[in-house]
C-alpha positions as CSV (number, residue, x, y, z in Angstrom):
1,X,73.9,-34.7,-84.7
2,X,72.3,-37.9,-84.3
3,X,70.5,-39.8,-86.6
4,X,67.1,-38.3,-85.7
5,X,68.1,-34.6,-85.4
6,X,69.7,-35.0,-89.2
7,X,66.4,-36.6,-90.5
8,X,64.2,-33.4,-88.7
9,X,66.9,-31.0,-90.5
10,X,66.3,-33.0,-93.7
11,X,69.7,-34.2,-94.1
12,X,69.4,-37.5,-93.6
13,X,72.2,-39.4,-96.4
14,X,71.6,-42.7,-95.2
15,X,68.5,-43.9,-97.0
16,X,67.7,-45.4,-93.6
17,X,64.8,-43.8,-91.4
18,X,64.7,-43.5,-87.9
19,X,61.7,-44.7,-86.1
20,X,59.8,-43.2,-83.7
21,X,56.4,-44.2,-82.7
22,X,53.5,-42.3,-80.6
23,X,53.1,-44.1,-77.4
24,X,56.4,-46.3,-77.4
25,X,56.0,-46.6,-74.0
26,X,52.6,-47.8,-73.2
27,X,50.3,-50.5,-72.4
28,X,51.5,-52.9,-75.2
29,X,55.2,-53.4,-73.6
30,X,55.4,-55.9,-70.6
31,X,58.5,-53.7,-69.3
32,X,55.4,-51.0,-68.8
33,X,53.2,-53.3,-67.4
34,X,56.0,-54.3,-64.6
35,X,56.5,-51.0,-63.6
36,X,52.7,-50.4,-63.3
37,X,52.6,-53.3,-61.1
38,X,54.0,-51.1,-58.5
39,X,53.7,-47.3,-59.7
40,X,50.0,-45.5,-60.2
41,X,50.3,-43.8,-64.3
42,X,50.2,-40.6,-62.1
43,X,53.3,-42.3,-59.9
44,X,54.8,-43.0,-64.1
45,X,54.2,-39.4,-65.2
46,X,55.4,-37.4,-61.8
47,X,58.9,-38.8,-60.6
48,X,61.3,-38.3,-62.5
49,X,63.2,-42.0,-61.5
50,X,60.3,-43.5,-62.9
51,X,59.3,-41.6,-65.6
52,X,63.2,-42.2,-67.3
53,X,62.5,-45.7,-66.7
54,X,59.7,-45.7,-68.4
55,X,61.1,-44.0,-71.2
56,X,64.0,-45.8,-72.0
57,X,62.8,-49.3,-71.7
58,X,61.4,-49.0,-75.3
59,X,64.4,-47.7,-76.4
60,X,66.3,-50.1,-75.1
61,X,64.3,-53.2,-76.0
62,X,63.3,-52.4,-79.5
63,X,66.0,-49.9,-80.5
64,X,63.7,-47.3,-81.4
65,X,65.6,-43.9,-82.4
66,X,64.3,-41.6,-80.3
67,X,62.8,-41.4,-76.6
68,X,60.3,-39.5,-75.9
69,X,59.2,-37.8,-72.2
70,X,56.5,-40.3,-70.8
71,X,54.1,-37.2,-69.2
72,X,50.2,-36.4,-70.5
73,X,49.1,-33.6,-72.3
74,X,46.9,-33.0,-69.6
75,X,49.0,-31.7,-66.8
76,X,48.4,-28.0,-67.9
77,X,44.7,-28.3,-66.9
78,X,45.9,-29.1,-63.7
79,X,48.0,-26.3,-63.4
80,X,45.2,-24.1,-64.4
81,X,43.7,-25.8,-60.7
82,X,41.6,-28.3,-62.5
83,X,41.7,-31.6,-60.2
84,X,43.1,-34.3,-62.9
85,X,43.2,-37.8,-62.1
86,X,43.1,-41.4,-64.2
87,X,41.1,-44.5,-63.5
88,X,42.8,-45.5,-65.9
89,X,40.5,-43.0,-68.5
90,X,41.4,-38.9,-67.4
91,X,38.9,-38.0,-65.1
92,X,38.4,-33.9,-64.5
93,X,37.3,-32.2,-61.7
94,X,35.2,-29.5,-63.5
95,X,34.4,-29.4,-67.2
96,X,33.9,-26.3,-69.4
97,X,30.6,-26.5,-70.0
98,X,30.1,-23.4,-70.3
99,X,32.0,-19.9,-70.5
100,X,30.9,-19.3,-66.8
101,X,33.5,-22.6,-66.2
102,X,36.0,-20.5,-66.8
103,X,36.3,-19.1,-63.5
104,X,37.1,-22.7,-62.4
105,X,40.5,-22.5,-64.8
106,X,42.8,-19.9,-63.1
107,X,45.6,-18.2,-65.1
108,X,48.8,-20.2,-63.2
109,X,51.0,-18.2,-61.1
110,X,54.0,-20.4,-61.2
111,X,54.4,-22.6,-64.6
112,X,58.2,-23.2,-64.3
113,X,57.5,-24.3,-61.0
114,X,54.7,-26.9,-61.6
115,X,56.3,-28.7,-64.6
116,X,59.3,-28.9,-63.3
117,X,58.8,-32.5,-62.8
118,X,59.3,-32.6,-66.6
119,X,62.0,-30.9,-66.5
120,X,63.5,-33.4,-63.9
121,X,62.7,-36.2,-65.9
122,X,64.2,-34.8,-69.4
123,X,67.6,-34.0,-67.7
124,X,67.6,-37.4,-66.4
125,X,66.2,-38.8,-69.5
126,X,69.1,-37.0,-71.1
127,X,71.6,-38.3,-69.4
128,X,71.2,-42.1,-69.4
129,X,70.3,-41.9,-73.1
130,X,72.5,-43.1,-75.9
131,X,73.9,-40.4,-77.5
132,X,73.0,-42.0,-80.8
133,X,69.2,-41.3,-80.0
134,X,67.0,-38.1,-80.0
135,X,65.1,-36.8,-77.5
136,X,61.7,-35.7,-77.9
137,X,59.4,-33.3,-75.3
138,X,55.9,-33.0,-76.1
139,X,52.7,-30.8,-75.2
140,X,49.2,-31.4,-76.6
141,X,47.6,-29.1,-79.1
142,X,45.4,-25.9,-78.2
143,X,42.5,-27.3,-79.5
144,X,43.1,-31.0,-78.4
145,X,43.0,-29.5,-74.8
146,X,40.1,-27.5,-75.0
147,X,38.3,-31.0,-76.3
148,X,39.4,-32.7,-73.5
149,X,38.0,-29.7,-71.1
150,X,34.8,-29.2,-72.6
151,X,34.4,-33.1,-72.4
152,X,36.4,-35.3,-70.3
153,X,37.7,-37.3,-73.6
154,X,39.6,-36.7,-76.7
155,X,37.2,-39.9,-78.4
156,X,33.8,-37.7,-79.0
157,X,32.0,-38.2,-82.4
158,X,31.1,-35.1,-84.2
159,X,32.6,-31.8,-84.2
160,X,34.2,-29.7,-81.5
161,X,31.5,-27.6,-79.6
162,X,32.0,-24.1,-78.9
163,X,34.7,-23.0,-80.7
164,X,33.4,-20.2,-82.2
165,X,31.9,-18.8,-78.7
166,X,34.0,-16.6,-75.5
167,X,34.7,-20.0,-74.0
168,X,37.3,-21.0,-76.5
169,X,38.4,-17.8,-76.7
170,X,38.5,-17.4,-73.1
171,X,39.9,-20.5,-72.6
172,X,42.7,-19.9,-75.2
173,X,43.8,-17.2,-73.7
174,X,44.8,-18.8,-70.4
175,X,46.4,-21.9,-72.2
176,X,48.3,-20.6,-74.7
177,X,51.0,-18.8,-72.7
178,X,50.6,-21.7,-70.2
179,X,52.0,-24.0,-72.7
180,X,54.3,-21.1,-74.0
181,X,56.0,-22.4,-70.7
182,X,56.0,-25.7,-70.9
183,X,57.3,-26.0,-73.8
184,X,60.1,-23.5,-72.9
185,X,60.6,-25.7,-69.7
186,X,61.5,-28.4,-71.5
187,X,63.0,-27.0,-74.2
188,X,65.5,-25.8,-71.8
189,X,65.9,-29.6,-70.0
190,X,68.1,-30.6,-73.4
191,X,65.0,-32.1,-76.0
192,X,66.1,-32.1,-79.4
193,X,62.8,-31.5,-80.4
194,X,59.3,-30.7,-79.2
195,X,56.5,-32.0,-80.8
196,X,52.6,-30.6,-80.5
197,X,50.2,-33.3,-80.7
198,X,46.9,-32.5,-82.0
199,X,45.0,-35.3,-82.4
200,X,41.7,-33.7,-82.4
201,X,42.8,-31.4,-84.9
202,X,40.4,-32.9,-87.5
203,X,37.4,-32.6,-85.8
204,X,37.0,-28.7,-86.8
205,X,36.7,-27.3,-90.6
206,X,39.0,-26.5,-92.3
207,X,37.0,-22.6,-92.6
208,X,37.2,-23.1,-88.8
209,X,40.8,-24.3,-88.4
210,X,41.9,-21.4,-90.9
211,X,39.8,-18.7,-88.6
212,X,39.3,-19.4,-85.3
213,X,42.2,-22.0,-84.4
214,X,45.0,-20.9,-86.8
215,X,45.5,-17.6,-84.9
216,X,46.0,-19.4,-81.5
217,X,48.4,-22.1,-82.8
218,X,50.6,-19.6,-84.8
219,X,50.5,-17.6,-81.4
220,X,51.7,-20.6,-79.5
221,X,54.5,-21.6,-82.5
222,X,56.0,-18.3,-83.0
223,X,55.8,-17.4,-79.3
224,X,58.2,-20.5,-78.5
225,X,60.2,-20.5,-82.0
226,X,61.2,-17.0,-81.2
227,X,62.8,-17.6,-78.3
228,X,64.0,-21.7,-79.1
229,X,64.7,-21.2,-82.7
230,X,67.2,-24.2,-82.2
231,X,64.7,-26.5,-81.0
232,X,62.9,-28.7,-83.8
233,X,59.2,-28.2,-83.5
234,X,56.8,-31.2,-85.3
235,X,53.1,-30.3,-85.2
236,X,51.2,-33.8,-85.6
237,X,47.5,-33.3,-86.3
238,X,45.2,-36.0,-86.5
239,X,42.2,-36.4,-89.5
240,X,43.9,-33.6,-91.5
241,X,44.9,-33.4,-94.7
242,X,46.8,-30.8,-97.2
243,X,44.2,-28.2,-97.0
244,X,44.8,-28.0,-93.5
245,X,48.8,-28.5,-93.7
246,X,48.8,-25.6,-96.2
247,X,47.3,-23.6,-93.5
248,X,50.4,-23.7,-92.0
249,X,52.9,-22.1,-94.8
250,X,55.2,-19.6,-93.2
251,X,55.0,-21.0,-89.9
252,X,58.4,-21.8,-88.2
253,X,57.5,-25.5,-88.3
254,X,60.2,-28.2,-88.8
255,X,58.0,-31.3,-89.5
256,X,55.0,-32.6,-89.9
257,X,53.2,-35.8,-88.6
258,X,50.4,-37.3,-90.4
259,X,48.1,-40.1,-89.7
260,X,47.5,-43.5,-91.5
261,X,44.3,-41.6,-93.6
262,X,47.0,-40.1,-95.6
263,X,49.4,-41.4,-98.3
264,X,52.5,-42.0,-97.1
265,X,54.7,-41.6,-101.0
266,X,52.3,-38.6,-102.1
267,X,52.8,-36.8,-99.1
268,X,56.4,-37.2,-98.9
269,X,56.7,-36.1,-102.2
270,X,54.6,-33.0,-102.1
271,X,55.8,-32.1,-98.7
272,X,58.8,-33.5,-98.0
273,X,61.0,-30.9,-99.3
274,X,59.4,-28.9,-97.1
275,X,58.9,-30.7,-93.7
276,X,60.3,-33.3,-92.1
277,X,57.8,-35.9,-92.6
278,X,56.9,-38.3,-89.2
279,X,54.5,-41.2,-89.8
280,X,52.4,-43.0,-90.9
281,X,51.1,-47.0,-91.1
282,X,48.4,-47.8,-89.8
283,X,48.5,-48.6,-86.2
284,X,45.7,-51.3,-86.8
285,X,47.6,-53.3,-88.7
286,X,50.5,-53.9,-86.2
287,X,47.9,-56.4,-84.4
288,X,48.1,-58.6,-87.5
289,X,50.0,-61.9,-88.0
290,X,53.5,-60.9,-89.1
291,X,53.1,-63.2,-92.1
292,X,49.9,-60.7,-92.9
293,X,51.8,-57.4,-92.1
294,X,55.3,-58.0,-93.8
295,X,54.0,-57.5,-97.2
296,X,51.7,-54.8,-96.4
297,X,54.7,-53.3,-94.6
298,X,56.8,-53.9,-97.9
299,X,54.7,-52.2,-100.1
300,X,54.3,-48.8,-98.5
301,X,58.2,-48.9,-98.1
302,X,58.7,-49.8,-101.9
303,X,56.3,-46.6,-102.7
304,X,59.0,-44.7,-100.7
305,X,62.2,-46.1,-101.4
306,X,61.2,-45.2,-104.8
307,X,61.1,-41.8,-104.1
308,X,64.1,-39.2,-104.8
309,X,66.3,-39.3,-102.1
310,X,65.7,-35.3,-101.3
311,X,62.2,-36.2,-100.7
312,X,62.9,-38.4,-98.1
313,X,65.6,-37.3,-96.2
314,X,63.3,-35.5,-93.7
315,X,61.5,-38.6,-93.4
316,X,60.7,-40.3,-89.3
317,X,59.1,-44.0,-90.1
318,X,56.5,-44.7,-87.5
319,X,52.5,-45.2,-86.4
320,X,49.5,-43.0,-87.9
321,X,48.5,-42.4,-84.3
322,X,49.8,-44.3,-81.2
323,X,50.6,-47.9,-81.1
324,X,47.8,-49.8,-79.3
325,X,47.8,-51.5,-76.1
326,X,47.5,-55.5,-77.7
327,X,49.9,-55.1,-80.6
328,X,52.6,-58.2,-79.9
329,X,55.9,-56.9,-79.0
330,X,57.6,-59.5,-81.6
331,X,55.7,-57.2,-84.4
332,X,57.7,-53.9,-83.1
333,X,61.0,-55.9,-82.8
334,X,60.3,-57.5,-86.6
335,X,58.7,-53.9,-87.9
336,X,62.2,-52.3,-86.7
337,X,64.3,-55.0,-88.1
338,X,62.4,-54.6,-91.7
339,X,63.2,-51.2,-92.0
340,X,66.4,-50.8,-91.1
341,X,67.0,-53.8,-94.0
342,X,64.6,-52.6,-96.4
343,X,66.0,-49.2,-96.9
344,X,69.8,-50.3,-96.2
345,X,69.8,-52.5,-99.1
């Protein structure tokens, strides 16, 4: 196993994380910004050629551990024959305003079929990566979806509307063995692990997430566990906390990823026995002066490194939430550099 696939088993000897961050190929790298020169995000997403390229040019440049598909979590709207485009924001064809919408989102006859563009990509992916370095597939969360329907945007203030009505019920029931498929599609491409990214997870209660949500994301987890129980599954949700992650005890998850609201030490040593921890600085603070983030850097690390070593063996160093599209590249290179001295000493 490499070095990521021993930290998600939490058996990572080394005392040396491996870093992953949310986003790694995005806006902030100019190798990304070449190949949008040229290629629509749709063009990025959608051929597989492009999509590995895009992929592996963060690995390669700043040695990150792990590459991750470069896709959206919105494709499986489109499959459900919602028109999906970006300008550069997602734009939808028909929102859920309602639970009459839900005619507009059609149960899809052939999943394996549509993402097989994915799939394309992964094997690819696969083969031109290092085979030092993990590979990670990815699909968004239930509830992060339905956001994005109901709205056009992951970014609203306030709470999630609706969830307690026959839309999200009606609309659960069409996604969830949707992305049942898709995650078995690319399980089956060669990932290492899959990760469900749910970063409007904290926009609910916790009453809520325990009632209404809970059943449709154990559906989802069990459904794909049962039939990949070699494939690591992380379930990053964004603006939770314990309550939330305890929740999920007795689910077949492998890891955890927590955002930068979150204590990094505490959680690793409450949890990390447990999960697999991935996470968690504060993505804001990459934009700052490296003379201004080295020490801030430092002291979260020394809060670890003083940790029993069982409690953070599961443990993937990266971002709260995604890195962001102005952070300088000679931060990443310096961030990656610091931790793999830091923890090697």
């Amino acid at each position: 196993m490499n070095l990521f696939q021993q930290t998600l088993e939490r058996k990572n000897n080394s005392g040396i994380p491996p870093i992953w961050f949310m986003r790694q190929a995005g806006r902030y790298h100019s190798h990304y910004q070449n190949l949008r020169k040229t290629h629509s995000f749709l063009d990025v997403c959608k051929k597989p050629e492009v999509s590995v390229e895009a992929a592996l040019g963060p690995v390669q440049d700043f040695d990150y551990d792990a590459a991750i598909l470069f896709s959206d979590i919105l494709f499986p709207l489109e499959a459900m024959g919602i028109e999906l485009d970006f300008n550069p924001a997602p734009h939808l064809g028909h929102l859920l305003h309602s639970v009459s919408d839900l005619k507009y989102y059609q149960t899809a006859k052939d999943p394996r079929s549509y993402f097989k563009f994915q799939a394309d990509a992964l094997r690819l992916l696969k083969q031109k990566l290092p085979t030092e370095k993990g590979l990670i597939g990815f699909v968004g969360g239930p509830l992060t979806i339905y956001q994005f329907a109901v709205s056009g945007s992951g970014k609203n203030e306030g709470p999630i509307p609706g969830i307690e009505s026959s839309r999200f019920s009606g609309f659960m029931e069409k996604l969830i063995p949707l992305l049942i498929e898709n995650m078995l599609v690319q399980a089956e491409a060669g990932i290492d692990c899959i990760a469900i990214l749910d970063s409007c997870a904290g926009k609910i209660s916790k009453q809520d997430y325990w009632d209404i949500y809970l059943p449709y994301l154990s559906r989802l987890i069990c459904a794909f566990k049962g039939q990949m129980p070699h494939i690591q599954l992380v379930y990053y949700s964004k603006g939770t906390h314990a309550e939330y992650w305890d929740c999920l005890a007795g689910l077949p998850i492998d890891g955890l990823g927590i955002d930068h609201t979150n204590n990094l030490a505490k959680t690793l040593k409450d949890y990390g026995t447990r999960y697999a921890i991935q996470g968690n600085i504060d993505p804001e603070w990459m934009r700052l002066p490296w003379a201004q983030l080295k020490p801030k850097l430092e002291t979260v690390f020394a809060e670890v490194k003083a940790l029993p070593q069982e409690c953070r063996k599961g443990w993937i160093c990266g971002l709260g939430h995604g890195i962001l599209p102005d952070v300088p590249e000679a931060n990443v290179k310096q961030f990656v550099t610091l931790v793999r001295e830091f923890f090697g000493r």
